[in-house]
DOVEX-330473 format. One record per residue (C-alpha): x, z negated, y; residue in one letter; residue number from 1. Coordinates in pm, 1 decimal. Layout:
# DOVEX-330473
> px / pz / py / aa / i
> X / Z / Y / A / NUM
...
# end
This chain:
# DOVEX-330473
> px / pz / py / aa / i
> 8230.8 / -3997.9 / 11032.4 / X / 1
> 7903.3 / -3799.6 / 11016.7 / X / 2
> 7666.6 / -3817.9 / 11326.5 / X / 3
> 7328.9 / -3868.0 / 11184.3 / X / 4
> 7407.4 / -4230.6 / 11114.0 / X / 5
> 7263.1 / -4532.2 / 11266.8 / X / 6
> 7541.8 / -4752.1 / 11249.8 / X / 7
> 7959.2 / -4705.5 / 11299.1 / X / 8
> 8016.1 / -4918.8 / 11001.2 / X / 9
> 7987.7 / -4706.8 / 10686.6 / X / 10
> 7763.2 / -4817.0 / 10388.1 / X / 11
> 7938.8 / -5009.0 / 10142.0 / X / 12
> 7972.6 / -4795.4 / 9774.2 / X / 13
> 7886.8 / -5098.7 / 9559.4 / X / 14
> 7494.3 / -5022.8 / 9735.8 / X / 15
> 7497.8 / -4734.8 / 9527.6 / X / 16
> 7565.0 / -4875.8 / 9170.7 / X / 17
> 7276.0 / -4883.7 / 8936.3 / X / 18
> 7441.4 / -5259.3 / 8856.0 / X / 19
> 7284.4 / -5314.9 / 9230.7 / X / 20
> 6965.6 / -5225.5 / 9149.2 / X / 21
> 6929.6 / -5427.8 / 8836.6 / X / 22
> 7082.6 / -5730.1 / 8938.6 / X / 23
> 6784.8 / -5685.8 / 9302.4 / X / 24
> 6490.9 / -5650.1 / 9038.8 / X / 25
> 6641.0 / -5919.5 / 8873.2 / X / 26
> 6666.9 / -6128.4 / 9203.1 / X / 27
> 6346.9 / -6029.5 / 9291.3 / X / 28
> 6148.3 / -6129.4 / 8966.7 / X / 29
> 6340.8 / -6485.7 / 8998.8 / X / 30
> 6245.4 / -6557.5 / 9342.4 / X / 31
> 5875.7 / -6430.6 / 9205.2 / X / 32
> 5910.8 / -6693.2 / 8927.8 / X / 33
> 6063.7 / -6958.6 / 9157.2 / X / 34
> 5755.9 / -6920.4 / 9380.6 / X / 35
> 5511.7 / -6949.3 / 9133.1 / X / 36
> 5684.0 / -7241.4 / 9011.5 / X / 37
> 5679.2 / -7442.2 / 9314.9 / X / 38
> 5251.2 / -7415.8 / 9279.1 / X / 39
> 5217.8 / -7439.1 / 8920.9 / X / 40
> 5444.7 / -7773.9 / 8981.9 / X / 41
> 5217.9 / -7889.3 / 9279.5 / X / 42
> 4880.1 / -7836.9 / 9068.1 / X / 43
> 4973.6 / -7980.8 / 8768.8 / X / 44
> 5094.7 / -8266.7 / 8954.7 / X / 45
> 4788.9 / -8278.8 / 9157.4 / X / 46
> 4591.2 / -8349.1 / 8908.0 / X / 47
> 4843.8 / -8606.4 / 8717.9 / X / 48
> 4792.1 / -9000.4 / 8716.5 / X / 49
> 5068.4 / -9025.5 / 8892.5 / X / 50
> 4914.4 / -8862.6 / 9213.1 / X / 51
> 4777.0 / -9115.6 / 9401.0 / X / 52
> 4571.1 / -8984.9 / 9638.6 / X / 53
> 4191.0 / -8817.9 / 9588.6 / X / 54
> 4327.1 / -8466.8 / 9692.0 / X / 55
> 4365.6 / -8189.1 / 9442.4 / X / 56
> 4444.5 / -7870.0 / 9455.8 / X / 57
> 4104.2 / -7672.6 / 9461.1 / X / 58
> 4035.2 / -7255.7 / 9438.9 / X / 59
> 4079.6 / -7272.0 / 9842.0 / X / 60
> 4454.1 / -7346.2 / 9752.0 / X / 61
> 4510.9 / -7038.5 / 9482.5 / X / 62
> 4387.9 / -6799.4 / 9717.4 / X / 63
> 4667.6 / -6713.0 / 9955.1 / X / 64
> 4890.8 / -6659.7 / 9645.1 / X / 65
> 4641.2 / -6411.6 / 9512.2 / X / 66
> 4625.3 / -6217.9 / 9825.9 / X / 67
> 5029.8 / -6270.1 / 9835.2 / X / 68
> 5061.4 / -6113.7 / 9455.0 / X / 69
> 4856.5 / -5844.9 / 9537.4 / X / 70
> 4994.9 / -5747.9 / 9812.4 / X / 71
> 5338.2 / -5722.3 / 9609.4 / X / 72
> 5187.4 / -5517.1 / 9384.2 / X / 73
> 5049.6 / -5263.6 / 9611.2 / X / 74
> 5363.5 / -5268.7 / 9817.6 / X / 75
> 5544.7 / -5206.0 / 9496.5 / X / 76
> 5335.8 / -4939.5 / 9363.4 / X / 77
> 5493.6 / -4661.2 / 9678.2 / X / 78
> 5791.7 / -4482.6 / 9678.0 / X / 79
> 5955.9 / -4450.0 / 9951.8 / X / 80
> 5973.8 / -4049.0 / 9952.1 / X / 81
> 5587.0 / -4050.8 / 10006.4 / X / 82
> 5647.2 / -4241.0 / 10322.5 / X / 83
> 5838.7 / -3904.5 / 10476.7 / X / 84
> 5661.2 / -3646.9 / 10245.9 / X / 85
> 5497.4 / -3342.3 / 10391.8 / X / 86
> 5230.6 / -3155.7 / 10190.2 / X / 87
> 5460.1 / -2900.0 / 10035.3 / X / 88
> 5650.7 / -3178.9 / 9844.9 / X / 89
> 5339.2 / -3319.2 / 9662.0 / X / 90
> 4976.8 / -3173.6 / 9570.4 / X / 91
> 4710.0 / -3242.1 / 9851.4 / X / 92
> 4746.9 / -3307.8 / 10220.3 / X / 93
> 4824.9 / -3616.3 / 10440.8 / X / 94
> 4997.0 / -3775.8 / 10149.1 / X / 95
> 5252.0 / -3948.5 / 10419.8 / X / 96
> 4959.4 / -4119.8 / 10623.7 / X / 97
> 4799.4 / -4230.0 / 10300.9 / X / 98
> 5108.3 / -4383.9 / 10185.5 / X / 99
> 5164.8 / -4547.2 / 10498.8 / X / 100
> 4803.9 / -4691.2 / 10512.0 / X / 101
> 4829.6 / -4817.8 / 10154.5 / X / 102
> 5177.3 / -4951.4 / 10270.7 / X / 103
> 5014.7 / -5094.6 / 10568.2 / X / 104
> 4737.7 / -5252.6 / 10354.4 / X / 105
> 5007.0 / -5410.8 / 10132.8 / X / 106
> 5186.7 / -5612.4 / 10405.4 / X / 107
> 4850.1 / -5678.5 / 10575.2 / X / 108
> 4765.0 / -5895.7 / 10276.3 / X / 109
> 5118.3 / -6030.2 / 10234.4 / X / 110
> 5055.7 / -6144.4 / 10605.9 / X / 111
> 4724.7 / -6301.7 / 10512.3 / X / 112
> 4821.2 / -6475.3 / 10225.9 / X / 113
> 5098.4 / -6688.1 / 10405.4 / X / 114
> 4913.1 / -6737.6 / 10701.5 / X / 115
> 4651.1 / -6836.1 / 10495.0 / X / 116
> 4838.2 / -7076.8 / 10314.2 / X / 117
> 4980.7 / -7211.9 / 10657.3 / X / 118
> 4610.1 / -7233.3 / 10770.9 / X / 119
> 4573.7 / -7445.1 / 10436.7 / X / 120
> 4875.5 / -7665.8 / 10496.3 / X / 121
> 4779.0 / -7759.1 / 10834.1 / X / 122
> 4376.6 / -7803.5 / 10762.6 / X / 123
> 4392.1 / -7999.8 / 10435.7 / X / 124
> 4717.0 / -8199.8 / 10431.1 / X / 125
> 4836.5 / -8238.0 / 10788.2 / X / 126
> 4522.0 / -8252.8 / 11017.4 / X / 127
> 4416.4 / -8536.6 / 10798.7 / X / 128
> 4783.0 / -8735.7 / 10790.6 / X / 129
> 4817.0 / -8716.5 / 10468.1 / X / 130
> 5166.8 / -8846.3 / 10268.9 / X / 131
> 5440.9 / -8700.8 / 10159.7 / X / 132
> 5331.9 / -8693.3 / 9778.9 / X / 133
> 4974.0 / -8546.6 / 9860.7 / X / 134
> 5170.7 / -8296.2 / 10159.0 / X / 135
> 5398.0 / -8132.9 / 9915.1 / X / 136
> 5095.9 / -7983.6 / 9760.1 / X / 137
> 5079.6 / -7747.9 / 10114.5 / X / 138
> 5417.2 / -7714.8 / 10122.2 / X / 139
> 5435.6 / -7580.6 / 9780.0 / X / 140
> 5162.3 / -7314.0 / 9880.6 / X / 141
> 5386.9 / -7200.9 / 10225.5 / X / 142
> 5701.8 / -7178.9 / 9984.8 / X / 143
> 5493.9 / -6990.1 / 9701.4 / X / 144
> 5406.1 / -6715.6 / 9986.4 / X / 145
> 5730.8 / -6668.1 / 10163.6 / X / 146
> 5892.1 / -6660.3 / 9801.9 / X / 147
> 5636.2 / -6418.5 / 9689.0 / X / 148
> 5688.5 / -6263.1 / 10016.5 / X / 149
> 6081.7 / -6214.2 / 10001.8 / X / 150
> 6049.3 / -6134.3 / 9608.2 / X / 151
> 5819.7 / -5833.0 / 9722.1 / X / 152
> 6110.0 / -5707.9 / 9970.1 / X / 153
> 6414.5 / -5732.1 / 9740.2 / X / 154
> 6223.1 / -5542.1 / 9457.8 / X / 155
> 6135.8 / -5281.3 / 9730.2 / X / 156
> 6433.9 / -5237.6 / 9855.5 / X / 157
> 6603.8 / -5237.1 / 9531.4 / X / 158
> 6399.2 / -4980.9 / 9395.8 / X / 159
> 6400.5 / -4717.5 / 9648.1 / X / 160
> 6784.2 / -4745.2 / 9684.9 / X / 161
> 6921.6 / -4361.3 / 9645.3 / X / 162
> 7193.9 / -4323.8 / 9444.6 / X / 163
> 7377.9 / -4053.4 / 9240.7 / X / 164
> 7264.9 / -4175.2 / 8898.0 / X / 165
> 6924.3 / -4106.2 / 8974.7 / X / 166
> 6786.8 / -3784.8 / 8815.2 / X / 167
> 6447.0 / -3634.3 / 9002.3 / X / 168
> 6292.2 / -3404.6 / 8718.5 / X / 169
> 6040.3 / -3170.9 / 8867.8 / X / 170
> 5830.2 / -2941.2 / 8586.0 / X / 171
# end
């Protein structure tokens, strides 16, 4: 057993299939999907006859997910080598602390688009008592972030896993 790793347990070889990696993007754009699903299903009900109450969901209620898909997208634009990269590896200097701040920046508005959407569930559905029917409409929002949230996780992790099949070209 080698001594630089962490654990005793070895890692398992079906980590390091490219199968792995397709079917985690895959996971990860389906729990993206999912989440956006749960919203689009709570504002188009919202604004249904068959809603009974005078609540709707407004711009207030979009804007965690924003900040949420964002936040995805910046956290998805790093690779994980820049995280650990000295200035020899790539042109310029500091390129790790920039990485990590633009890392940092993506889970910073990850973080404040489910707490904002928590801030929204309790402020607008549960401070006023509102029902079950009109409630969901929050509870879609908290389950749009943390899927959004999750989604952005998988798809990092699956695309920074190292494996043999991957081929670094350097001109």
């Amino acid at each position: 057993m080698s001594s630089h790793r962490l654990f005793r347990f070895p890692k398992p070889q079906w980590l390091n299939s490219p199968n792995t990696r397709t079917a985690g993007v895959y996971c990860a754009g389906a729990l993206f999907s999912l989440g956006f699903f749960f919203f689009i299903d709570a504002s188009t009900y919202s604004r249904s006859s068959k809603n009974g109450s005078e609540v709707h969901i407004k711009f207030v209620d979009w804007i965690p997910g924003i900040c949420s898909a964002l936040g995805m997208l910046v956290i998805n634009s790093i690779e994980k080598t820049r995280l650990s990269a000295d200035s020899y590896s790539y042109s310029g200097t500091g390129v790790a602390w920039k990485a990590r701040l633009v890392l940092f920046l993506g889970f910073a508005l990850m973080a404040g688009g489910l707490a904002g959407s928590v801030a929204v569930l309790v402020l607008k559905y549960v401070v006023p008592e509102y029902p079950f029917p009109t409630l969901y409409f929050g509870i879609a929002n908290v389950i749009t972030n943390g899927l959004i949230m999750l989604s952005s996780v998988v798809l990092w992790v699956s695309q920074n896993m190292e494996d043999d099949y991957t081929y670094n070209l350097a001109l």
